[in-house]
mmCIF file of the C-alpha atoms, coordinates in Angstrom:
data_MODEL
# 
_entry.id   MODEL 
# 
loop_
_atom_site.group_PDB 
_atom_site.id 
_atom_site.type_symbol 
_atom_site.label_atom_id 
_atom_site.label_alt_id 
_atom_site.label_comp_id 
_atom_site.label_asym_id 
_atom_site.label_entity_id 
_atom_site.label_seq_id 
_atom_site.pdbx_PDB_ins_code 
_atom_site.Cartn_x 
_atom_site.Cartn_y 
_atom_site.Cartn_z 
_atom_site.occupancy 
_atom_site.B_iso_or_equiv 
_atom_site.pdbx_formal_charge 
_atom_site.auth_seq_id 
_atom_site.auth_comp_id 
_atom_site.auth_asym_id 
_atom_site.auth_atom_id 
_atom_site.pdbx_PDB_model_num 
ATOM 1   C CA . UNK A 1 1   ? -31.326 66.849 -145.603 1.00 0.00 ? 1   UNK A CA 1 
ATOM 2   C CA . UNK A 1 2   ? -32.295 63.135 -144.995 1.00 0.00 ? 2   UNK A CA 1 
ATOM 3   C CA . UNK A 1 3   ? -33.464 61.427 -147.621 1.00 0.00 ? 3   UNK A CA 1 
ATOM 4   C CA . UNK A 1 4   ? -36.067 59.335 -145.978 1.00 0.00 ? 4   UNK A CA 1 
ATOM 5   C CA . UNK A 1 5   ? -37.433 61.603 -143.462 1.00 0.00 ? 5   UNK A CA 1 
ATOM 6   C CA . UNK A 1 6   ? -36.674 64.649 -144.894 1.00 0.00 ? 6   UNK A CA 1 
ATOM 7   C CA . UNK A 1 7   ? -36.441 66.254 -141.592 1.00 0.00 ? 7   UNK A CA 1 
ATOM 8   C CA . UNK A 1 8   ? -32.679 66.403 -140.059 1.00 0.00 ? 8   UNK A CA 1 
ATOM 9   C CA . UNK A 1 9   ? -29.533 66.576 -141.729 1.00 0.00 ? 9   UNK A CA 1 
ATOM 10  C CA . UNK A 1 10  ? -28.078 63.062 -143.183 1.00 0.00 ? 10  UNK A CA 1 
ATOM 11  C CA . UNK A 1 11  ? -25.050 61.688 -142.050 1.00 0.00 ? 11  UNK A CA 1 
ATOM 12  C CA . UNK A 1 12  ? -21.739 62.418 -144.049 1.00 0.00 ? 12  UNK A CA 1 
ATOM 13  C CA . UNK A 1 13  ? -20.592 58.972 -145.160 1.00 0.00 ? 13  UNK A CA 1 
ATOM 14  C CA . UNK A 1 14  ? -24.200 57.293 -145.412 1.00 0.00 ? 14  UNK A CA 1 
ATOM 15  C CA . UNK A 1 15  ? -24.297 55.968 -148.852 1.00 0.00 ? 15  UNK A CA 1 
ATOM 16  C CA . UNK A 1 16  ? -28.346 56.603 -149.184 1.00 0.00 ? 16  UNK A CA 1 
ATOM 17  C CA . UNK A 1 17  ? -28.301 59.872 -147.706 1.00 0.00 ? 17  UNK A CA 1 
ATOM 18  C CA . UNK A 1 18  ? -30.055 58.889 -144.365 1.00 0.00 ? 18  UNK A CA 1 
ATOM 19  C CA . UNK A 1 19  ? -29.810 60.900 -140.824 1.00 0.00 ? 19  UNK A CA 1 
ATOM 20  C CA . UNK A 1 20  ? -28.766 58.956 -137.813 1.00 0.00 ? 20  UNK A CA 1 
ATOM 21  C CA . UNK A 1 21  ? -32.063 57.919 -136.915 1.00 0.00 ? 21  UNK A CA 1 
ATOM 22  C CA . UNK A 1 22  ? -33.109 56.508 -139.960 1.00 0.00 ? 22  UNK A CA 1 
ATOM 23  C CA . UNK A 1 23  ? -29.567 55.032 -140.789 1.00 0.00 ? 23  UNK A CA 1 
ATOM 24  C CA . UNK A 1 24  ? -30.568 53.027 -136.950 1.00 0.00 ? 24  UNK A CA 1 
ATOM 25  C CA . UNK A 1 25  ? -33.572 52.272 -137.661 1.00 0.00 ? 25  UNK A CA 1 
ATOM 26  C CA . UNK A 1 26  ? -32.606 50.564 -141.185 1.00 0.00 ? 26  UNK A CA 1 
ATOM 27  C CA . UNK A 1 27  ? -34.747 53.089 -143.027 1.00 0.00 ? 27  UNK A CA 1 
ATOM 28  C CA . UNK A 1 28  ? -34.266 53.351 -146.762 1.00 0.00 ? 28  UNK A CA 1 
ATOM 29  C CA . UNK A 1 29  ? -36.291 55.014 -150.036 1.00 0.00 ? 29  UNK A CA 1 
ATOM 30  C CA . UNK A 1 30  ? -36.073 53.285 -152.724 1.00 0.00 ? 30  UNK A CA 1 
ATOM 31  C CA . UNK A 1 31  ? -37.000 55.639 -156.099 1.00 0.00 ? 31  UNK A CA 1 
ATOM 32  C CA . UNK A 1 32  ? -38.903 54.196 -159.222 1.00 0.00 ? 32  UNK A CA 1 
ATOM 33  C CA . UNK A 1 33  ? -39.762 56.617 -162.090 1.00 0.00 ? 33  UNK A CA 1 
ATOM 34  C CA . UNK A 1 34  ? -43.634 55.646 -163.889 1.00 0.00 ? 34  UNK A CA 1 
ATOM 35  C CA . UNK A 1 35  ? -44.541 55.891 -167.392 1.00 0.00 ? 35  UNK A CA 1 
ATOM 36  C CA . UNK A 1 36  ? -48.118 56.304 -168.453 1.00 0.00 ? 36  UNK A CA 1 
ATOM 37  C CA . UNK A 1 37  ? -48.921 53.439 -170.502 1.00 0.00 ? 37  UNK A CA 1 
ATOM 38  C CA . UNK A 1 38  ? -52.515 53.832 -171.686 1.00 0.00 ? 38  UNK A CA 1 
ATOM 39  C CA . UNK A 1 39  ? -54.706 54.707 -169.120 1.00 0.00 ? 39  UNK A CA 1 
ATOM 40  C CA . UNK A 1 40  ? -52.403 53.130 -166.842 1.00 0.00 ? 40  UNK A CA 1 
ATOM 41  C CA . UNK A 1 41  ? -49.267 53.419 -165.011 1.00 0.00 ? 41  UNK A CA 1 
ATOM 42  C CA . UNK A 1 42  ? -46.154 51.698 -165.552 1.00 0.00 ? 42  UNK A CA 1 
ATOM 43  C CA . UNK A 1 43  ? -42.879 51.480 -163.699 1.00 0.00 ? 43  UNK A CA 1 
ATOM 44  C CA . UNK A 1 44  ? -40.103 51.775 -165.975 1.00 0.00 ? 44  UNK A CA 1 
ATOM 45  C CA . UNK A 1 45  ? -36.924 52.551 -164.109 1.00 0.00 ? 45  UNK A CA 1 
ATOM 46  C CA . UNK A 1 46  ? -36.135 51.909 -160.010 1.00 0.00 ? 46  UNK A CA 1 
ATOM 47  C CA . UNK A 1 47  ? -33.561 51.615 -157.917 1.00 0.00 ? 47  UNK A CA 1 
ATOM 48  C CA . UNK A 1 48  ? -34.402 47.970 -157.088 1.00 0.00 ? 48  UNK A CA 1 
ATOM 49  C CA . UNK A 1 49  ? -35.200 45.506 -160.151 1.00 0.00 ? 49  UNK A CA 1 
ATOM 50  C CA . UNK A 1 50  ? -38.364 43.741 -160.295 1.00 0.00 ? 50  UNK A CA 1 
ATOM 51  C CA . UNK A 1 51  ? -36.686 40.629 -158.519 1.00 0.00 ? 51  UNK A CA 1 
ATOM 52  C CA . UNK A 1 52  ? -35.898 42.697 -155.974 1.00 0.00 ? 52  UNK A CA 1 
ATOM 53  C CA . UNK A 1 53  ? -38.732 44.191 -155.373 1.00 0.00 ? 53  UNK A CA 1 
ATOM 54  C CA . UNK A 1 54  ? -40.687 41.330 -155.195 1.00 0.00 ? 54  UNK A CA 1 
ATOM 55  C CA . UNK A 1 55  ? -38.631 39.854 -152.582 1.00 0.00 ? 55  UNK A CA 1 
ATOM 56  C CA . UNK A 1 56  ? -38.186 43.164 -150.528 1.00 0.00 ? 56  UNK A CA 1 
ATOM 57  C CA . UNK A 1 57  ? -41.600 44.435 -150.391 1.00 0.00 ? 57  UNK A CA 1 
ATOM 58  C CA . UNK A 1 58  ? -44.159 41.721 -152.621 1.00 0.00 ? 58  UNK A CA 1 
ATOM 59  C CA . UNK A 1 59  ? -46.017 40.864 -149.769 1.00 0.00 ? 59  UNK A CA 1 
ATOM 60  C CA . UNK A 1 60  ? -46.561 44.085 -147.975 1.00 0.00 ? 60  UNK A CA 1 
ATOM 61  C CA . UNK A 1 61  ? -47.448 45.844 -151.440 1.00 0.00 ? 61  UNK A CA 1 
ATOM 62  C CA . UNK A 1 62  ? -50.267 43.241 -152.085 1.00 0.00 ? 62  UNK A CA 1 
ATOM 63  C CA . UNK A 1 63  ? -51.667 43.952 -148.627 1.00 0.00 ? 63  UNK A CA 1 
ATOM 64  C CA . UNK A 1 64  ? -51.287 47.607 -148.205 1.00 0.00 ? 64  UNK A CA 1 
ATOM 65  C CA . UNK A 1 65  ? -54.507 49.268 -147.929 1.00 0.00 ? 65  UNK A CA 1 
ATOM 66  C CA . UNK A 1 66  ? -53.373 52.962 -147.432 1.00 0.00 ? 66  UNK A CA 1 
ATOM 67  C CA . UNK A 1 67  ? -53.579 55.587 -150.214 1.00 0.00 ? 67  UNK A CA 1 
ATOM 68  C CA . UNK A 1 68  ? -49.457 56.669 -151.179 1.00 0.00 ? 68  UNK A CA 1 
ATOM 69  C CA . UNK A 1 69  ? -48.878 60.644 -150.149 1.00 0.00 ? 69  UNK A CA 1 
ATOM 70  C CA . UNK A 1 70  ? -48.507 63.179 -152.114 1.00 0.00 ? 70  UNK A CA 1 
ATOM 71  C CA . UNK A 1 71  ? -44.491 64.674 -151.646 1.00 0.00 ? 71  UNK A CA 1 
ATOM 72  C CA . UNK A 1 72  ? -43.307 67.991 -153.158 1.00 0.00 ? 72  UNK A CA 1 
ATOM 73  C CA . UNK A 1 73  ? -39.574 66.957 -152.863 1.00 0.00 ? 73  UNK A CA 1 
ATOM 74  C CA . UNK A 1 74  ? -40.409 64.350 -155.805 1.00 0.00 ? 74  UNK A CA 1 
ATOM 75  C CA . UNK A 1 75  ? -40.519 65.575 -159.382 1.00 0.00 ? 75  UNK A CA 1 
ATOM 76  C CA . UNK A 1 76  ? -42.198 64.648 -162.218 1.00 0.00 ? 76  UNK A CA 1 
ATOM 77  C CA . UNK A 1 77  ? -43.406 61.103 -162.469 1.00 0.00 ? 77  UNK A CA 1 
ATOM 78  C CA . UNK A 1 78  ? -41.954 59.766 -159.615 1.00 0.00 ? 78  UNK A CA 1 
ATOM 79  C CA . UNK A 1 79  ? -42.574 57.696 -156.458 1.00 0.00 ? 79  UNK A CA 1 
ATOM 80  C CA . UNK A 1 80  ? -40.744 56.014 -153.469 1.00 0.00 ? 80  UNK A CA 1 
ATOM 81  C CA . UNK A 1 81  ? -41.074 53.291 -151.405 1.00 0.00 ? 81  UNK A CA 1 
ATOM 82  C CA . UNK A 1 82  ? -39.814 53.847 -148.034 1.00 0.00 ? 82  UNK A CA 1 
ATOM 83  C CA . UNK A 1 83  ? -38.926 50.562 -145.824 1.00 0.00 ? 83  UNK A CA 1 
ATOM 84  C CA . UNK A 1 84  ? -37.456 49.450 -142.591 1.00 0.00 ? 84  UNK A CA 1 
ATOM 85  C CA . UNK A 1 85  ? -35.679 46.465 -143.428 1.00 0.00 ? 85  UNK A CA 1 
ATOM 86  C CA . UNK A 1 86  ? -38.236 44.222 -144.997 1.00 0.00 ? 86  UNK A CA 1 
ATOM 87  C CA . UNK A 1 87  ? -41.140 46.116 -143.521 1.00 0.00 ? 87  UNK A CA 1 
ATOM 88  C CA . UNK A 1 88  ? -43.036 48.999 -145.991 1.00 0.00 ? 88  UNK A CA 1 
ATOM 89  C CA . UNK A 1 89  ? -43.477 52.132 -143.839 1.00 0.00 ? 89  UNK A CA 1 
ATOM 90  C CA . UNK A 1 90  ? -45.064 54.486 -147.101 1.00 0.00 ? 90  UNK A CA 1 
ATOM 91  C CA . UNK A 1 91  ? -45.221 54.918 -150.258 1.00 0.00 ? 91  UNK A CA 1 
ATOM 92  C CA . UNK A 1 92  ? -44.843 58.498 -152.180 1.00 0.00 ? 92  UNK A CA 1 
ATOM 93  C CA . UNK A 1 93  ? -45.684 60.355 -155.066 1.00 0.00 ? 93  UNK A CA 1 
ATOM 94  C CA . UNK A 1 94  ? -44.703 63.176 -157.175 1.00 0.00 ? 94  UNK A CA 1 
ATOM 95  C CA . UNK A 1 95  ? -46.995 65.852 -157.020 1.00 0.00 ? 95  UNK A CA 1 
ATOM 96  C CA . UNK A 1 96  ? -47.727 65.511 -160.555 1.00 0.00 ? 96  UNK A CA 1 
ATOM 97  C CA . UNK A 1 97  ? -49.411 61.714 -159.773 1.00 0.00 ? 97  UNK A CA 1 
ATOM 98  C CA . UNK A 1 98  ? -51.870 63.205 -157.057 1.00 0.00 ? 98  UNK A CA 1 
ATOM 99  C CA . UNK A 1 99  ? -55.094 62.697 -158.965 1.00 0.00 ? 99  UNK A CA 1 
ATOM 100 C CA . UNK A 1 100 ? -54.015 59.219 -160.099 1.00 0.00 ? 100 UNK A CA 1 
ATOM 101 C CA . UNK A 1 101 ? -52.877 57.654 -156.439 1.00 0.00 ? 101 UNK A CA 1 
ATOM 102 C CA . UNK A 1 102 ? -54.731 54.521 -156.571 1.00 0.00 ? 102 UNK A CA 1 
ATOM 103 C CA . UNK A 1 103 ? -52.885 53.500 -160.493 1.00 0.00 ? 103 UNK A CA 1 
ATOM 104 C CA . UNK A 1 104 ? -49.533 54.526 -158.489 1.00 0.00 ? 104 UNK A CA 1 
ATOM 105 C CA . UNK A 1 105 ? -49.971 51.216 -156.032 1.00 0.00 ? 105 UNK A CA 1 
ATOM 106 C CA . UNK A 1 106 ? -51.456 49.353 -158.511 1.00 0.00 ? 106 UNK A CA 1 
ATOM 107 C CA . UNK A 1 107 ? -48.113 50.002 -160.736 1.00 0.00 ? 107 UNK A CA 1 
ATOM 108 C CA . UNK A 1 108 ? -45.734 48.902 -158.006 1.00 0.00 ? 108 UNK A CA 1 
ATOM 109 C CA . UNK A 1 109 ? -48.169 45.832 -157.333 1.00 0.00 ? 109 UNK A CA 1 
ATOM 110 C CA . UNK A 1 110 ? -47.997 44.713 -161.154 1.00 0.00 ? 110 UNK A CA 1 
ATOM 111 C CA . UNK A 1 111 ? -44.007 46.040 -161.181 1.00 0.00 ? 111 UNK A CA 1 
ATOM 112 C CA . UNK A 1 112 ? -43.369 43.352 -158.009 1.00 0.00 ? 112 UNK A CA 1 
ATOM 113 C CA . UNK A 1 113 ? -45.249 40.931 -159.574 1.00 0.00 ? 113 UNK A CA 1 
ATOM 114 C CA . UNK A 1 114 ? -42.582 41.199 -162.755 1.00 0.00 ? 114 UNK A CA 1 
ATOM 115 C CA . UNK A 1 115 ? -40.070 38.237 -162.849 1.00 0.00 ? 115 UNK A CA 1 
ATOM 116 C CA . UNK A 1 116 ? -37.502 40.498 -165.016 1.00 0.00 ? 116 UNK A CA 1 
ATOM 117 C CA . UNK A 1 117 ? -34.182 40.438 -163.479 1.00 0.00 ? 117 UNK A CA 1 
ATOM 118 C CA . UNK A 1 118 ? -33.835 44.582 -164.810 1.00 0.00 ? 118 UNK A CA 1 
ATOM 119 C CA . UNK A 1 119 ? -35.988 47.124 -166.079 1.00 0.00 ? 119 UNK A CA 1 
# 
């Protein structure tokens, strides 16, 4: 099963898992686990660093204005960013983070914002 789409079966060989369409279309999920800190979210662990992150998707996770979905392949308290190349096509959550959507964004907003070169 893809990865990304979660549709069609992924490629053998594809190091991230992806089926031919996404692997094309330069589709990727990137994974970052949250930690409640407070009455807020954190991000405490992802598969880009905070660097990263900044530079791949900064810009399109200060202007994105659409509520992430709500995914039952994620568990616990996790989320995804899924992009195409340097533009942000959605962003996921665990079931367990459906009542608290909005603190999801805002986490990955602060977590881009970070100028730590790891976790």
């Amino acid at each position: 099963m893809c990865k990304v789409c979660q549709r069609r079966p992924e490629v053998a060989g594809d190091p991230y898992g992806r089926c031919e369409s996404c692997a094309k279309a330069g589709r990727r999920a990137y994974q970052f686990r949250l930690r409640a800190g407070g009455s807020e979210l954190q991000v405490v662990a992802g598969e880009l660093s905070p660097r990263a992150l900044n530079k791949a998707a900064g810009q399109a996770l200060l202007a994105c204005s659409t509520r992430p979905s709500v995914r039952p392949h994620l568990l616990g308290s996790s989320c995804e960013l899924v992009m195409a190349g340097r533009r942000l096509e959605t962003i996921r959550a665990a079931p367990a983070l459906s009542s608290r959507l909005e603190q999801v964004l805002e986490a990955l907003r602060t977590a881009a914002r970070r100028t730590d070169a790891s976790w």
